[in-house]
C-alpha positions in Angstrom: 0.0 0.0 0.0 1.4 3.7 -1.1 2.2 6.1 1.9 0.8 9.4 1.3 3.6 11.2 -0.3 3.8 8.3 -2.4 -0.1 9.0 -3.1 0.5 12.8 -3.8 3.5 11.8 -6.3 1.8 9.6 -8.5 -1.0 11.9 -8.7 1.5 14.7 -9.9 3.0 12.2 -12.2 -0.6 11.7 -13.8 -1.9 15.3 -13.8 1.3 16.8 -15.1 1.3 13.7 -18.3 -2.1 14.9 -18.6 -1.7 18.5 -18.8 1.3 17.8 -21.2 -0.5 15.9 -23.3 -3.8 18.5 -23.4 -1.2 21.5 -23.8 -1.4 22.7 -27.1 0.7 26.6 -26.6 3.3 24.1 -24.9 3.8 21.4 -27.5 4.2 24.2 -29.9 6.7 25.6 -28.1 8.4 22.3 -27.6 7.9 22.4 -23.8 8.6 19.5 -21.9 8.6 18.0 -18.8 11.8 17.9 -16.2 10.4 17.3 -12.9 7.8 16.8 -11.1 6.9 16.9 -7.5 3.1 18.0 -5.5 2.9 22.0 -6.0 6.6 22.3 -7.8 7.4 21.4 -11.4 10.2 21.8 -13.4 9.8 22.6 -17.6 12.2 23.3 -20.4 12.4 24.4 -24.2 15.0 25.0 -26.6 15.3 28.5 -28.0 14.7 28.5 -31.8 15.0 30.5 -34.3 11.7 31.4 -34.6 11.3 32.4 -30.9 14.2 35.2 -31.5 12.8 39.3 -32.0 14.6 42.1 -33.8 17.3 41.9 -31.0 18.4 38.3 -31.7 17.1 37.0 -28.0 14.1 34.5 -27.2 11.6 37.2 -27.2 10.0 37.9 -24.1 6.6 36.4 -24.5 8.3 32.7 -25.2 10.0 32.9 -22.3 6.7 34.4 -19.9 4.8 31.6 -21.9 7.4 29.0 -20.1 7.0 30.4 -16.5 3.6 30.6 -16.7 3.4 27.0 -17.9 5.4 25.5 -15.0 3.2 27.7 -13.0 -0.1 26.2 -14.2 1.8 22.8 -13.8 2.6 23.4 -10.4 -0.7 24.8 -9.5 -2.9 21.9 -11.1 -0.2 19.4 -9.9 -2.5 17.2 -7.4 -5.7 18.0 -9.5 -7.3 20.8 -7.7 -8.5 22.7 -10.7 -6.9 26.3 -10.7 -6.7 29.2 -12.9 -4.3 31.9 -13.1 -5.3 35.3 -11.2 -2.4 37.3 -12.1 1.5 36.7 -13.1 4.3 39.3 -13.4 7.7 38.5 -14.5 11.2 40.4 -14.3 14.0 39.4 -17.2 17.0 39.7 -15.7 19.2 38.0 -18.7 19.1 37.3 -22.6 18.4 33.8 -23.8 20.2 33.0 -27.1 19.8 30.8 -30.0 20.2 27.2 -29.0 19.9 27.7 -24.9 17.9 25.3 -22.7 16.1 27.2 -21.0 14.3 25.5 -17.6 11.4 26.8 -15.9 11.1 25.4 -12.0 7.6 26.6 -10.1 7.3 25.9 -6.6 4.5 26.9 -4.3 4.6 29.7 -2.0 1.7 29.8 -0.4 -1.7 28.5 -0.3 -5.2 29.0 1.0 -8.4 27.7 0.6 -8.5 28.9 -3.0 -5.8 31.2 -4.0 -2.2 30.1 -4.1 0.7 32.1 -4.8 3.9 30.3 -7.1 7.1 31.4 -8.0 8.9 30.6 -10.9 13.3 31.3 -11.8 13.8 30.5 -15.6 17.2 30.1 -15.9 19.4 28.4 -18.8 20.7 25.0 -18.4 24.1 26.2 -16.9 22.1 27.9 -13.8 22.3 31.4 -15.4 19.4 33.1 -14.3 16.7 34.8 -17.2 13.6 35.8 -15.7 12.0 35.3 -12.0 7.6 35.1 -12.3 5.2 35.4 -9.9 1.8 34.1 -10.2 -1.3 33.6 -8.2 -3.5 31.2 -8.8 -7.3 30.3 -7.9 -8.7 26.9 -7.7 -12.2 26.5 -9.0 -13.1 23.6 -6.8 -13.2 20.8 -9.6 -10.7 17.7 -10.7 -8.5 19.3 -13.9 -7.3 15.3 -15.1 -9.4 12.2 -15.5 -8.5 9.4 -13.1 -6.9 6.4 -14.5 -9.2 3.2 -13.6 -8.7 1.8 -10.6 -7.8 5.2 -8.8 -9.0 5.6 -5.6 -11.7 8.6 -5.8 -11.0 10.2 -2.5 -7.6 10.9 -3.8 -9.4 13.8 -6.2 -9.7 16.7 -4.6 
């Protein structure tokens, strides 16, 4: 029988393959999946050429787009239905042609229904890009089917 962190982890596991799978802005982008924990998520793309602007860096929008998808991850990541309320983000760095760039969302707080996540995008050699704040707000509803034979009571 699972423990319940054991429990909470194969849930993430299932919601965030779900989400991935159901995430159409991300698959364009090329997003994928690093890590994955309850409430903390880790995503990455590859700058392309087509994600450069007149300055020849990933334009800004790609790299919010990234943050706020590891956000949504994170915030969705034991099925509690939320939606983004609001998300800022500071760019603190370029991201060139050809960099990794990996998005990691943890929780920073949470109440009944809003939750508050921060986000460091930051290239694949730990330089950081771009810190994001978002806050969320669950809608009281399971985001990801169950696979059969799921226990019920573990959807919130």
């Amino acid at each position: 029988m699972k423990n319940e962190t054991e429990t909470d982890q194969a849930l993430a596991e299932h919601v965030i393959d779900w989400m991935a799978l159901n995430d159409r802005v991300g698959r364009g982008l090329g997003v994928r999946v690093v890590t994955v924990k309850p409430y903390a998520v880790s995503l990455a793309l590859t700058v392309r050429a087509e994600m450069l602007n007149a300055h020849d860096v990933c334009h800004g929008g790609v790299i919010f787009s990234l943050a706020d998808s590891a956000f949504a991850y994170a915030c969705n990541s034991q099925n509690d239905s939320a939606l983004a309320t609001a998300g800022s983000v500071q760019f603190l760095s370029p991201a060139r042609l050809g960099e990794e760039l990996i998005a990691t969302a943890r929780q920073v707080a949470q109440q009944k229904r809003i939750g508050l996540y921060d986000v460091t995008v930051a290239t694949a050699d730990g330089r950081t890009v771009a810190l994001f704040r978002g806050s969320s707000y669950r809608v009281q509803a399971a985001l990801a089917p169950l696979p059969p034979g799921a226990d019920p009571a573990v959807e919130s």
